[in-house]
C-alpha positions as a Markdown table, in Angstrom:
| # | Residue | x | y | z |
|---|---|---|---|---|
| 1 | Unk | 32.3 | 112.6 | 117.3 |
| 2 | Unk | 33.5 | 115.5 | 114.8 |
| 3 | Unk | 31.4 | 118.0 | 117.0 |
| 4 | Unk | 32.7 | 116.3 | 120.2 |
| 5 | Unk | 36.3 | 116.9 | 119.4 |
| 6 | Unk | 35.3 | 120.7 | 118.2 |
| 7 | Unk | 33.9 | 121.4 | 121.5 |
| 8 | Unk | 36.6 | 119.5 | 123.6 |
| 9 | Unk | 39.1 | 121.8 | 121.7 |
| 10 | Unk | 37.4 | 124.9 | 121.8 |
| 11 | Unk | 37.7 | 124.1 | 125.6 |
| 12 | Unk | 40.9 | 123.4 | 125.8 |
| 13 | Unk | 42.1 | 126.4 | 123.9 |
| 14 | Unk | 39.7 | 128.7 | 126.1 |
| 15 | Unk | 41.1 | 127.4 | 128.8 |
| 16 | Unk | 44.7 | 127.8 | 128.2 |
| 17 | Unk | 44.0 | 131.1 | 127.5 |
| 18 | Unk | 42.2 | 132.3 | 130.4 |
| 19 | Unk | 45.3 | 130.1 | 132.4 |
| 20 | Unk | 47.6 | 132.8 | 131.1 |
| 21 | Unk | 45.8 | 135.9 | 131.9 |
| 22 | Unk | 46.9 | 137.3 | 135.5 |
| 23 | Unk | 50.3 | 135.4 | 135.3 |
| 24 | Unk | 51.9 | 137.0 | 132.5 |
| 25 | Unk | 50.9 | 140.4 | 132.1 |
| 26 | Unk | 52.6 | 143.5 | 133.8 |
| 27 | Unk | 53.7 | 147.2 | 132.9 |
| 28 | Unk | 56.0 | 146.9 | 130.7 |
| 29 | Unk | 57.4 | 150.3 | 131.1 |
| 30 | Unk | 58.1 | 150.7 | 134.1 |
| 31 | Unk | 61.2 | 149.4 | 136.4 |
| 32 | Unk | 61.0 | 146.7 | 138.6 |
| 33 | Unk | 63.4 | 146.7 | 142.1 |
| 34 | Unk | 63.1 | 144.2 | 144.9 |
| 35 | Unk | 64.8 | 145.0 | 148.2 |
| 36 | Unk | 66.4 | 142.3 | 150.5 |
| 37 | Unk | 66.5 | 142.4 | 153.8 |
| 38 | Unk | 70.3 | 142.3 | 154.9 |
| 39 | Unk | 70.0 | 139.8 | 157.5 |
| 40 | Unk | 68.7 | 137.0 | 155.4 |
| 41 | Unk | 70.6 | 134.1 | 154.3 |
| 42 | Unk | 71.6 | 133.5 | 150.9 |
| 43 | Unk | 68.7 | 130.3 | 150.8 |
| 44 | Unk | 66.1 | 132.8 | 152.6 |
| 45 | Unk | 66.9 | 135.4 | 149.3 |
| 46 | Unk | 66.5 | 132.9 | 147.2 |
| 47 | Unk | 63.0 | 131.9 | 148.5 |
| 48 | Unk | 62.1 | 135.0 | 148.7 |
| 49 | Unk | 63.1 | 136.0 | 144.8 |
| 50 | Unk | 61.2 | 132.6 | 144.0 |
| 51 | Unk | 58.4 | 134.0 | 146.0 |
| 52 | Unk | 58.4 | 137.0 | 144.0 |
| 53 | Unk | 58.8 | 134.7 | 140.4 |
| 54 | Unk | 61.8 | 136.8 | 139.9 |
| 55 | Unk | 65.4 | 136.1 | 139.0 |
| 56 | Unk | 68.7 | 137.8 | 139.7 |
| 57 | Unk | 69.2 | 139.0 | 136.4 |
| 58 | Unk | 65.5 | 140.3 | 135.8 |
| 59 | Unk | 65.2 | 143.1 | 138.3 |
| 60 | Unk | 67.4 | 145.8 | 140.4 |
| 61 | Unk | 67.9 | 144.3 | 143.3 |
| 62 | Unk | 69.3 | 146.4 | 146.8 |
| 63 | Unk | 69.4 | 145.7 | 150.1 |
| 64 | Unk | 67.9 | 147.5 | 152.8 |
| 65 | Unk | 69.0 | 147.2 | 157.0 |
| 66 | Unk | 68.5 | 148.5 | 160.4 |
| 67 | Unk | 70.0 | 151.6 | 159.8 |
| 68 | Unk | 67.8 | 152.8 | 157.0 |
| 69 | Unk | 64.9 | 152.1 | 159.0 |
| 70 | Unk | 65.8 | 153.9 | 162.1 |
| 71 | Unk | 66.5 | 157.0 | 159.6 |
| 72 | Unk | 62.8 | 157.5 | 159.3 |
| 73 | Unk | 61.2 | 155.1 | 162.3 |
| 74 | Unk | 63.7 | 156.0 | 164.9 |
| 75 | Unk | 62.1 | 159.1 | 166.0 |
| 76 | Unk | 58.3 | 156.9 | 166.8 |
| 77 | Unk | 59.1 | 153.3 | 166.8 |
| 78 | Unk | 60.1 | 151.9 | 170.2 |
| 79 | Unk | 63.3 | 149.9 | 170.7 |
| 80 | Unk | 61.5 | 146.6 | 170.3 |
| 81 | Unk | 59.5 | 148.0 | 167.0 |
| 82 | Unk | 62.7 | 148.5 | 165.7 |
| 83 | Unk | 65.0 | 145.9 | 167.1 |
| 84 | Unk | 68.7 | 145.3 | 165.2 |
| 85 | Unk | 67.9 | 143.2 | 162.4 |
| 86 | Unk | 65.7 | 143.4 | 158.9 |
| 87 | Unk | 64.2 | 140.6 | 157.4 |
| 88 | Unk | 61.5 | 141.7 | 155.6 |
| 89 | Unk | 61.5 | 142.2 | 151.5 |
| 90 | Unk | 59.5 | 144.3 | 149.2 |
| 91 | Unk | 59.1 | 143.8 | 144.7 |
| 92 | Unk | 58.2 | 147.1 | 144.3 |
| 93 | Unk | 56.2 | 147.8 | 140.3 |
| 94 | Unk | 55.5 | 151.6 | 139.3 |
| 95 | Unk | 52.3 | 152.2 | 137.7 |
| 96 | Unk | 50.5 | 155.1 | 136.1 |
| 97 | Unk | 50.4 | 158.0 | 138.8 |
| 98 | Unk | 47.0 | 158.4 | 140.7 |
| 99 | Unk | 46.3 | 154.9 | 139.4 |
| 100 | Unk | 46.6 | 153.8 | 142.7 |
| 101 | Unk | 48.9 | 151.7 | 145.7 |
| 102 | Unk | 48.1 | 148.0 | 145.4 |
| 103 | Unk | 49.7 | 145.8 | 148.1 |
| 104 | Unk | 50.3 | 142.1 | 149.0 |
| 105 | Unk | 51.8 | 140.9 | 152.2 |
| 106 | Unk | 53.2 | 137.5 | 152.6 |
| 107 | Unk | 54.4 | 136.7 | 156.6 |
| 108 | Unk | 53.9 | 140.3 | 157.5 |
| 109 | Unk | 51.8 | 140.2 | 161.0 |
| 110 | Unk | 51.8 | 143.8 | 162.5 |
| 111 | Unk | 50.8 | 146.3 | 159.6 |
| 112 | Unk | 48.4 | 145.2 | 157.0 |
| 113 | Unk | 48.4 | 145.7 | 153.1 |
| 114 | Unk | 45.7 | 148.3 | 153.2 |
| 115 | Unk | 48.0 | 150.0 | 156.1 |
| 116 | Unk | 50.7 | 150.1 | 154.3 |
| 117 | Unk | 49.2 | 151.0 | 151.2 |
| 118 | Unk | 47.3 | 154.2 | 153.0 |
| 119 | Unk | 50.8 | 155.5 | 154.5 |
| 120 | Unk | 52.5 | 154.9 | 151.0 |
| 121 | Unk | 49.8 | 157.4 | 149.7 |
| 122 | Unk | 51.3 | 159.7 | 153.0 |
| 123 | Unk | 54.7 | 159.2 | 151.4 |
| 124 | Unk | 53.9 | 160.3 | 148.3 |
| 125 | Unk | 53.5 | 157.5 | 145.9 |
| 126 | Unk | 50.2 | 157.6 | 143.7 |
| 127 | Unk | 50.3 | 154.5 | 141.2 |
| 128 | Unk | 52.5 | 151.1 | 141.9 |
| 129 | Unk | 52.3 | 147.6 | 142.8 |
| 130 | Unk | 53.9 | 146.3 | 145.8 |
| 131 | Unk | 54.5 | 143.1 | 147.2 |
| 132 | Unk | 56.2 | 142.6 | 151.0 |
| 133 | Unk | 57.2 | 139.5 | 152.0 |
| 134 | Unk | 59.3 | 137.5 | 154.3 |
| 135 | Unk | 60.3 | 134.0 | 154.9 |
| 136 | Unk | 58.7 | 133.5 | 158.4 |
| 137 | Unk | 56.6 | 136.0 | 160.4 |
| 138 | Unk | 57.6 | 139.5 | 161.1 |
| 139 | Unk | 56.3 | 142.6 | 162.1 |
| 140 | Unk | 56.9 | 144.5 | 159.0 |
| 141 | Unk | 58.0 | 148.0 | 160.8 |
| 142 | Unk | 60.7 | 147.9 | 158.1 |
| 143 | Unk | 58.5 | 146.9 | 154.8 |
| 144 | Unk | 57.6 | 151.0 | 154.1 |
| 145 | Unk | 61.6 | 152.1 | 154.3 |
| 146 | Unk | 62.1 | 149.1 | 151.6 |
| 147 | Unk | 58.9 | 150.1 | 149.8 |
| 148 | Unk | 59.5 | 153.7 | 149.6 |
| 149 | Unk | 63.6 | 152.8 | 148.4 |
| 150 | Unk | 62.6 | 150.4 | 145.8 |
| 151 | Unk | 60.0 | 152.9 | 144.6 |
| 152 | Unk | 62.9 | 155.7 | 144.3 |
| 153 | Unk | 65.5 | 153.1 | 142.5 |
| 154 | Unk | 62.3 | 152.2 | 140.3 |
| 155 | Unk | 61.3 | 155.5 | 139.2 |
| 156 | Unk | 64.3 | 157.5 | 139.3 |
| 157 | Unk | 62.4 | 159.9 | 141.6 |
| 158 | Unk | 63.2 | 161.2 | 145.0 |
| 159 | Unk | 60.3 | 161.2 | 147.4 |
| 160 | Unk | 59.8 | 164.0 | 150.0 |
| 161 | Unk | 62.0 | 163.5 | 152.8 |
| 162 | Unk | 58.9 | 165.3 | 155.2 |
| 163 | Unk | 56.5 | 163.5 | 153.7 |
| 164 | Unk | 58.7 | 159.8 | 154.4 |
| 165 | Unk | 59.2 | 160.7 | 158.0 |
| 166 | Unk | 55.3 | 161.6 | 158.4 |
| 167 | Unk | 54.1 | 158.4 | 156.4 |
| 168 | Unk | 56.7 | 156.3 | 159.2 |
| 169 | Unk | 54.6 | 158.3 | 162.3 |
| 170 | Unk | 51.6 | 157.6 | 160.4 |
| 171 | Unk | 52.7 | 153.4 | 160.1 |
| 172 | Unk | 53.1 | 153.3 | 163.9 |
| 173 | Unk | 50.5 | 155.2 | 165.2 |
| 174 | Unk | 48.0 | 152.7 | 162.9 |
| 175 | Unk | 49.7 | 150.1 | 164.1 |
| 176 | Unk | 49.9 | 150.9 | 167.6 |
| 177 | Unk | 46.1 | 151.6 | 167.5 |
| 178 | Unk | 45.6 | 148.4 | 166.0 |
| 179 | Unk | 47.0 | 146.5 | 168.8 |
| 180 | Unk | 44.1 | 148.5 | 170.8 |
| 181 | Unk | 41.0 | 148.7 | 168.6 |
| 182 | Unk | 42.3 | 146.2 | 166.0 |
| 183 | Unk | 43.7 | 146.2 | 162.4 |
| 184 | Unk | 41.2 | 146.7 | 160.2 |
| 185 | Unk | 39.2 | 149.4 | 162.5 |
| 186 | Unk | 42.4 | 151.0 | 162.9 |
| 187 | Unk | 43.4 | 151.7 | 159.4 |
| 188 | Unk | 40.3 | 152.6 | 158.6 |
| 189 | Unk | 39.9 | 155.5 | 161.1 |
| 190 | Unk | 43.1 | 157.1 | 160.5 |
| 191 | Unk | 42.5 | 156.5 | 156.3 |
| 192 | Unk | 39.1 | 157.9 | 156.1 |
| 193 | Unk | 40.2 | 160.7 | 158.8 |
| 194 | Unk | 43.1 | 161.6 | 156.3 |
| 195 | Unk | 40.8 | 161.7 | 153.2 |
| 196 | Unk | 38.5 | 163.7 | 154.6 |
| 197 | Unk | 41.2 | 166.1 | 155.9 |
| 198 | Unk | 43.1 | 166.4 | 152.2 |
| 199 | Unk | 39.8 | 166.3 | 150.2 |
| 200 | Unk | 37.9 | 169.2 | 152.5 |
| 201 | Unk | 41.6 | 171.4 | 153.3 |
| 202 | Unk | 40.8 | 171.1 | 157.0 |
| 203 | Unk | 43.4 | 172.4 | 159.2 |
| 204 | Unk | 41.7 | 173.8 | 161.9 |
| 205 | Unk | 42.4 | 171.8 | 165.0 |
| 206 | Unk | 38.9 | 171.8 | 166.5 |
| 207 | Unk | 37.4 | 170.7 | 163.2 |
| 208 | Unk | 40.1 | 167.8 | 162.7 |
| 209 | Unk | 38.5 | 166.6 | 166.5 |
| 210 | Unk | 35.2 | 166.5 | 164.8 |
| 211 | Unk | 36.3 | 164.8 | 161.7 |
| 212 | Unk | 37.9 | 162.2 | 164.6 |
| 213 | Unk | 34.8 | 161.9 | 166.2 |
| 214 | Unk | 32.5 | 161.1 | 162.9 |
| 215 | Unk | 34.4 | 158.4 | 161.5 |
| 216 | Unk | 34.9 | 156.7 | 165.0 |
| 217 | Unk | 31.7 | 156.7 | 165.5 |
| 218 | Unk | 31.0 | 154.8 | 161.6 |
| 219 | Unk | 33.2 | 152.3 | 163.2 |
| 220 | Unk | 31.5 | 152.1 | 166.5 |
| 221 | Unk | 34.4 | 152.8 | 168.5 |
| 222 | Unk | 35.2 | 155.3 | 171.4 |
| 223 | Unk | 38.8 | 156.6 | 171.5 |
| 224 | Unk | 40.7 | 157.5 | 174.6 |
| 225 | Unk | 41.7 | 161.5 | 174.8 |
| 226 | Unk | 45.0 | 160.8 | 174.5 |
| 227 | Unk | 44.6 | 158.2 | 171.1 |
| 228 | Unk | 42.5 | 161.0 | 169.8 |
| 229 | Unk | 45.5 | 163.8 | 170.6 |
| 230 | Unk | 48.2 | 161.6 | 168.8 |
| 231 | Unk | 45.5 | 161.6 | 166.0 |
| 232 | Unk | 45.0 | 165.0 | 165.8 |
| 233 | Unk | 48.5 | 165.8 | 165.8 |
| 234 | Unk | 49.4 | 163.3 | 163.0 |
| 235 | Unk | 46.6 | 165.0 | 161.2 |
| 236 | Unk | 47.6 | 168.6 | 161.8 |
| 237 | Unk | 51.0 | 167.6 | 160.1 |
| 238 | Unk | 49.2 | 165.8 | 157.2 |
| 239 | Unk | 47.0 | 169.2 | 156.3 |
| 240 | Unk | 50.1 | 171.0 | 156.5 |
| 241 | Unk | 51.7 | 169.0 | 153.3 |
| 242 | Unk | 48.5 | 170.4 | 151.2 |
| 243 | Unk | 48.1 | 167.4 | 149.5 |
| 244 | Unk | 46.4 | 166.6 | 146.3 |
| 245 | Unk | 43.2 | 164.8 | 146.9 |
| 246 | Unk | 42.7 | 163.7 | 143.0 |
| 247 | Unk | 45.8 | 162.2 | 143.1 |
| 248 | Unk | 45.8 | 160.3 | 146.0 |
| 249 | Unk | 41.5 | 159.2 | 146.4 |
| 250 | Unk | 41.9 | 155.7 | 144.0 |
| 251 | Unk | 44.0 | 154.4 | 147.1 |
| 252 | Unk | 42.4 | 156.3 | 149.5 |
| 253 | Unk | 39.0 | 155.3 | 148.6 |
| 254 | Unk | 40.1 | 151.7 | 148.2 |
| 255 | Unk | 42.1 | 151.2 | 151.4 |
| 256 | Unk | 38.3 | 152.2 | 152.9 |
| 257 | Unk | 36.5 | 149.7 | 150.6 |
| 258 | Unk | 38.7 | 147.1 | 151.6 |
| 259 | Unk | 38.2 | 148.1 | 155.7 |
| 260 | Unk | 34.8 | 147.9 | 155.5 |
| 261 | Unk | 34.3 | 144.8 | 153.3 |
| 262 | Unk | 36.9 | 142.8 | 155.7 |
| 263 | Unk | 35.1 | 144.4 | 159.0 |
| 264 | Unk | 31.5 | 143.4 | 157.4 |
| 265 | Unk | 32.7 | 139.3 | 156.4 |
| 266 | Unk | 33.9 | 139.4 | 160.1 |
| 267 | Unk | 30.1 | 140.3 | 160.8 |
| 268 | Unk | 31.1 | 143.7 | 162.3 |
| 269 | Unk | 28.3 | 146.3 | 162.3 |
| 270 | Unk | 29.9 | 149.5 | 160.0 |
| 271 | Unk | 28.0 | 151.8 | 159.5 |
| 272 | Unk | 24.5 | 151.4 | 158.4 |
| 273 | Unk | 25.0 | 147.6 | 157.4 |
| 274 | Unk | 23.4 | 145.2 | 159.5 |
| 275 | Unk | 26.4 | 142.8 | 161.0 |
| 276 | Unk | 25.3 | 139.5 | 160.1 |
| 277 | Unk | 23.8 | 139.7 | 156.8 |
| 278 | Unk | 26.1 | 142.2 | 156.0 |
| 279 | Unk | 28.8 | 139.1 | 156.4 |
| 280 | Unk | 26.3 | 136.8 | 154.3 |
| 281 | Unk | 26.4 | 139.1 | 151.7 |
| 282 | Unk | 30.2 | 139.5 | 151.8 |
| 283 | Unk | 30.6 | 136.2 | 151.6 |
| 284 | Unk | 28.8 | 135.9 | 148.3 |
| 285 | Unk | 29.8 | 138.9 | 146.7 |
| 286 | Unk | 33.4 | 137.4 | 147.3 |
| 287 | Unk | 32.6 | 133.9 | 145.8 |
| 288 | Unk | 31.2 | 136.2 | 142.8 |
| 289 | Unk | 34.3 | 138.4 | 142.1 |
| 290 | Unk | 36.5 | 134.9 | 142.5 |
| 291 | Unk | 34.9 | 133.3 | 139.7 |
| 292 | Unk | 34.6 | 136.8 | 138.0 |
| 293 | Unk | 38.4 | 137.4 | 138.5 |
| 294 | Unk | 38.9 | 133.6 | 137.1 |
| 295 | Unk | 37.4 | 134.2 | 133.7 |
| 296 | Unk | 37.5 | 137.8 | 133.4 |
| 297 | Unk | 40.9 | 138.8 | 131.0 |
| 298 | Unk | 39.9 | 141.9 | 132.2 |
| 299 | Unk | 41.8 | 141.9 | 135.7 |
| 300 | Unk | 45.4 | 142.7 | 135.9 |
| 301 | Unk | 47.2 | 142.0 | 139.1 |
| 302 | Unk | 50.6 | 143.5 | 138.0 |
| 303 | Unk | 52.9 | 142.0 | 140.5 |
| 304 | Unk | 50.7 | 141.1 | 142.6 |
| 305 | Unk | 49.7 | 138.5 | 140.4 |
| 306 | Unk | 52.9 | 136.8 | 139.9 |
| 307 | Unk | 53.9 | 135.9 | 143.2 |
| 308 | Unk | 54.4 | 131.8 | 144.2 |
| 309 | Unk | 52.4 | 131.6 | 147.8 |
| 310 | Unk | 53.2 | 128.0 | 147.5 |
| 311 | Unk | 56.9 | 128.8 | 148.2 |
| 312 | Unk | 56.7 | 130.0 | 151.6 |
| 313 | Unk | 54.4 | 127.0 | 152.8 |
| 314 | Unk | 50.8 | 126.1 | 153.7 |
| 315 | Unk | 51.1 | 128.0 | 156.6 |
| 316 | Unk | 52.0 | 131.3 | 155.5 |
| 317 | Unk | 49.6 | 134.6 | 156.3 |
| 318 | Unk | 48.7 | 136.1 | 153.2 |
| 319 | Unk | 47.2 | 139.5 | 152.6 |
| 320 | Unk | 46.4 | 141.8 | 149.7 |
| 321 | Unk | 44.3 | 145.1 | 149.0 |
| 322 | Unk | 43.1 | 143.4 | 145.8 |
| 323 | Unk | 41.4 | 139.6 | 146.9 |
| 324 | Unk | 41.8 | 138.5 | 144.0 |
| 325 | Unk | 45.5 | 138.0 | 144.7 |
| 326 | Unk | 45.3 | 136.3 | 147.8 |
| 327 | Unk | 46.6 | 132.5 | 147.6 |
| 328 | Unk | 47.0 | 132.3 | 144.2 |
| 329 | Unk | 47.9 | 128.7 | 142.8 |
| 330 | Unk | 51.1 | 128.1 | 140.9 |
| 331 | Unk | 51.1 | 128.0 | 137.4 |
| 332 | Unk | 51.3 | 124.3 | 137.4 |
| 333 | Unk | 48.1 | 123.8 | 139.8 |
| 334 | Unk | 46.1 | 126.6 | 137.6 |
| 335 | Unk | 46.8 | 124.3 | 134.5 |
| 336 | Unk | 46.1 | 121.2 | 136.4 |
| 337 | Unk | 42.5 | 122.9 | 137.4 |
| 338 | Unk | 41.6 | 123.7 | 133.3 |
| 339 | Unk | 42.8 | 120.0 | 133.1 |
| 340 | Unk | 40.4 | 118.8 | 135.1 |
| 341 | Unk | 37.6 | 120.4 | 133.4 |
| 342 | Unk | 38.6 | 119.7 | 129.5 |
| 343 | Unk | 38.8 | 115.6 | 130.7 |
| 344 | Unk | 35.3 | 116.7 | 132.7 |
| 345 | Unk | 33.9 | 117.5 | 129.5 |
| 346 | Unk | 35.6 | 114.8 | 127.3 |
| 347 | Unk | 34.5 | 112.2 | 129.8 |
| 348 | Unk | 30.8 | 114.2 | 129.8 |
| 349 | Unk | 30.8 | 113.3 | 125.8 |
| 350 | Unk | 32.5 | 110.0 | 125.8 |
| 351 | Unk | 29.7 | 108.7 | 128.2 |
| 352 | Unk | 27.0 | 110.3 | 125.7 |
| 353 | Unk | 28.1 | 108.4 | 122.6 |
| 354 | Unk | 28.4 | 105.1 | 124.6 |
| 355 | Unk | 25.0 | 105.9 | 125.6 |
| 356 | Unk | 23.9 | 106.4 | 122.4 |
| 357 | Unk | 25.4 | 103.6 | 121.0 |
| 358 | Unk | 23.6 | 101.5 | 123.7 |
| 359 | Unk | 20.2 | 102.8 | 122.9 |
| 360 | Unk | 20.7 | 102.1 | 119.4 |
| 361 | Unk | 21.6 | 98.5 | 119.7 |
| 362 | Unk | 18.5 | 97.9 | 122.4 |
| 363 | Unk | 16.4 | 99.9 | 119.6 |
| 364 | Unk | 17.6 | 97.1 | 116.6 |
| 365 | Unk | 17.1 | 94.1 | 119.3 |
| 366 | Unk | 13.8 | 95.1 | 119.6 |
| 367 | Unk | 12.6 | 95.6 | 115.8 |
| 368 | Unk | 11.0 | 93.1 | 113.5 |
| 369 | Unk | 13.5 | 93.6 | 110.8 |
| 370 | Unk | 17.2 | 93.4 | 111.5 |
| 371 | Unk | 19.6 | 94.3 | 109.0 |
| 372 | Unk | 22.9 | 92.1 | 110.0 |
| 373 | Unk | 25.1 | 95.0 | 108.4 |
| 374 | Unk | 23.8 | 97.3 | 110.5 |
| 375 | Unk | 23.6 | 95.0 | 113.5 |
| 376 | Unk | 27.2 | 94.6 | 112.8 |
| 377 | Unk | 28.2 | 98.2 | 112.7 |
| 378 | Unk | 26.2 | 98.9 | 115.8 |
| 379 | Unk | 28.3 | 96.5 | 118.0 |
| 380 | Unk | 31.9 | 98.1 | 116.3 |
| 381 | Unk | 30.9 | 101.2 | 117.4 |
| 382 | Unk | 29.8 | 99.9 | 120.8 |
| 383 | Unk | 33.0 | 97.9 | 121.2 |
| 384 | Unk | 35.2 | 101.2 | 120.2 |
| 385 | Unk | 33.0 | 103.5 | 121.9 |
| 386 | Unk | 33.9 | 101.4 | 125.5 |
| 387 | Unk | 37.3 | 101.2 | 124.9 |
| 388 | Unk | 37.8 | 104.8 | 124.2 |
| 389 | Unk | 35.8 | 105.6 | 127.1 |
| 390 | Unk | 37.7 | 103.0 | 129.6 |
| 391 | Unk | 41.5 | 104.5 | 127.7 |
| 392 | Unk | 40.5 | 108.0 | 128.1 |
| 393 | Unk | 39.6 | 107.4 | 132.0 |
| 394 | Unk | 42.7 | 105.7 | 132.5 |
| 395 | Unk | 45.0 | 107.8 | 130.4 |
| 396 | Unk | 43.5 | 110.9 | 132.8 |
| 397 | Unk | 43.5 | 109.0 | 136.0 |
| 398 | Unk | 47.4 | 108.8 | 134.9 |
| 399 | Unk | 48.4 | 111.7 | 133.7 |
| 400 | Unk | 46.4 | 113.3 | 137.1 |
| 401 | Unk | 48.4 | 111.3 | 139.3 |
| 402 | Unk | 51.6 | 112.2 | 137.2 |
| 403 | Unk | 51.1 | 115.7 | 137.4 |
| 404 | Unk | 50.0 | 116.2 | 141.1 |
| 405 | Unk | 53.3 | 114.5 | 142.1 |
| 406 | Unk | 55.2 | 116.1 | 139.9 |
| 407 | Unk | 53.7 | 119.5 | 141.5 |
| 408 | Unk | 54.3 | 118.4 | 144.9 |
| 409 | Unk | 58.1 | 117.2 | 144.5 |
| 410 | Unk | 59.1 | 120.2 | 142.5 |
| 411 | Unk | 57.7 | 123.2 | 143.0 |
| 412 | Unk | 57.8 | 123.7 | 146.6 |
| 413 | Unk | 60.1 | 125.3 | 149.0 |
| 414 | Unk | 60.1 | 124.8 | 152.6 |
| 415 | Unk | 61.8 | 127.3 | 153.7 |
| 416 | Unk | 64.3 | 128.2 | 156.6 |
| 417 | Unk | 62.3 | 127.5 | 160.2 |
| 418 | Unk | 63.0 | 129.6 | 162.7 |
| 419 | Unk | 62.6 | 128.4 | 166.6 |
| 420 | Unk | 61.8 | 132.2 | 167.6 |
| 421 | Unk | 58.1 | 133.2 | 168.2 |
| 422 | Unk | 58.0 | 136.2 | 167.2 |
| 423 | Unk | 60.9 | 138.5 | 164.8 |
| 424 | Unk | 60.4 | 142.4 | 164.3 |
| 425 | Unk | 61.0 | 142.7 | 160.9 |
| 426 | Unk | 64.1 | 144.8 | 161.6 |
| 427 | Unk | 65.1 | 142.6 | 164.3 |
């Protein structure tokens, strides 16, 4: 029993701790600024601060509208890319520069996180943490101007205006290849074009049209002449900023990762992998990192991390460069999950002694000496070791039920619904 109850709380402990990693750490140093799109309500803001596991008196908070969007977006976006409303929100987190551009999207349907996250990169941003959300489905044409505001509040610094304007072009022509070739082939191509273009100082426009041609073909596509022009010229403009390659690869290099990895689990053929193994073995290596990600102390989301997917409803499209912080349970679910296993293991021990206990009396029964003391102590412990056994199941059975209700009744949201099908975030 004494080495039962050692084990059960070395568990228990272990598992508290590893509970807290992920949801409690973040950069300490750095500012923290959410934006708010202006034409939400004052219960949409507040969903979307819970979202972000933020309160009013813990971050800079600003609004950003239509106007700032068509300030930057005006000259490439169509009327109905930019429409007269913005809804969409960003929780923007500095981090160390060329550390990186981590993103998570939350109701965000016509960019992507690693599309956003590549463009940031165009902008000028090397190291932070950002999270875009809104309350029900948008576009997300407006999430960079909120993203690349927060990040100027945050840090103090003011970004390039040229290089704001181009990382806009760059978010719509991505996008409006994506509705043509798809997302994730999309963002690749013009990523992987771009880091090839910085890394190799290419600004020849004949050698830009091969760099096109290369990486299409790693994504088996063929582009019309005119997609491949409205590349080229993006690109010209990109090689004309001289970027710094060793500042901006970690996101470059991870935006690709991510492409290819989401491409390959969709059992697309990139590359040299072979489609549908290549999707097996995506699969597992993805079931790998989880449970790597879930015991590793290691792993630090920032932001990212922190975020309450639960508050925007089941049916919410989530979206991260980093998969670890995809659909990440409240606080209250995690704990109920190290529950589970700690009465697992208690109940795993409790049957053992009971057990025990069984074999023991079965073993005196059987002998030709029986000492009644001892036949007497063997059916105590029997008797104490069924009770505990039937009180512990209960007790958990309880405090399960307790606690899952409790979850359900208080820490969800429902937010706002919206009868419209479809919103441009700067509707």
């Amino acid at each position: 029993m004494k080495i039962k109850n050692k084990i059960v709380s070395v568990l228990m402990a272990t598992c508290l701790t590893f509970s807290s990693f992920g949801m409690s750490k973040s950069f300490a140093d750095s500012s923290k600024v959410v934006t708010i799109g202006v034409n939400n309500t004052a219960e949409q803001r507040q969903t979307i601060l819970n979202y972000f596991g933020v309160k009013e008196n813990e971050v800079q908070i600003i609004t950003v509208n239509n106007k700032e969007e068509r300030a930057y977006l005006g000259k490439v976006a169509t009327e109905e890319q930019l429409g007269t409303k913005t809804y969409s929100c960003a929780y923007v987190e500095p981090t160390k520069e060329g550390s990186g551009i981590n993103v998570k999207t939350a109701n965000i349907t016509w960019v992507t996180s690693s599309m956003v996250a590549t463009t940031l990169s165009t902008a000028g941003l090397t190291g932070a943490n950002c999270v875009i959300a809104a309350v029900f489905p948008v576009s997300g044409t407006g999430a960079l101007t909120g993203v690349m505001k927060a990040f100027e509040n945050a840090t103090g610094e003011t970004l390039d205006e040229d290089k704001k304007e181009l990382a806009s072009e760059e978010l719509i022509t991505t996008g409006d290849l994506g509705d043509q070739i798809g997302q994730d082939k999309a963002t690749g191509i013009i990523n992987d074009v771009k880091a090839d273009i910085i890394k190799n100082n290419t600004s020849d426009k004949t050698q830009i049209a091969n760099t096109i041609n290369n990486i299409t073909n790693n994504y088996n596509v063929t582009l019309t002449d005119a997609q491949v022009d409205k590349i080229i010229a993006l690109m010209e403009k990109i090689a004309a900023q001289h970027y710094d390659y060793n500042e901006m690869k970690a996101t470059l290099n991870n935006v690709s990762d991510v492409v290819q990895d989401n491409l390959k689990e969709a059992g697309e053929d990139v590359g040299s992998s072979s489609g549908i193994l290549s999707a097996i073995g995506s699969f597992f290596s993805s079931i790998g990192d989880w449970f790597s990600n879930l015991f590793s102390g290691s792993k630090d989301l920032g932001i990212l991390g922190e975020t309450n997917d639960s508050m925007l409803g089941s049916q919410s499209i989530i979206d991260a460069t980093d998969k670890a912080a995809e659909n990440l349970p409240s606080r209250e679910e995690a704990e109920g999950f190290f529950t589970k296993i700690i009465n697992w293991f208690r109940n795993l021990f409790s049957s053992d002694d009971s057990s025990n206990g069984s074999d023991n009396s079965n073993s005196n029964d059987g002998s030709t000496m029986i000492n009644p003391d001892n036949s007497g102590n063997n059916t105590d412990n029997n008797t104490n070791s069924d009770s505990n056994v039937n009180t512990d199941d209960n007790s958990n059975i309880n405090d399960n039920q307790n606690s899952d209700n409790g979850s359900s009744d208080n820490n969800t949201l429902v937010p706002e619904v919206e009868t419209d099908t479809e919103h441009f975030d700067s509707n």
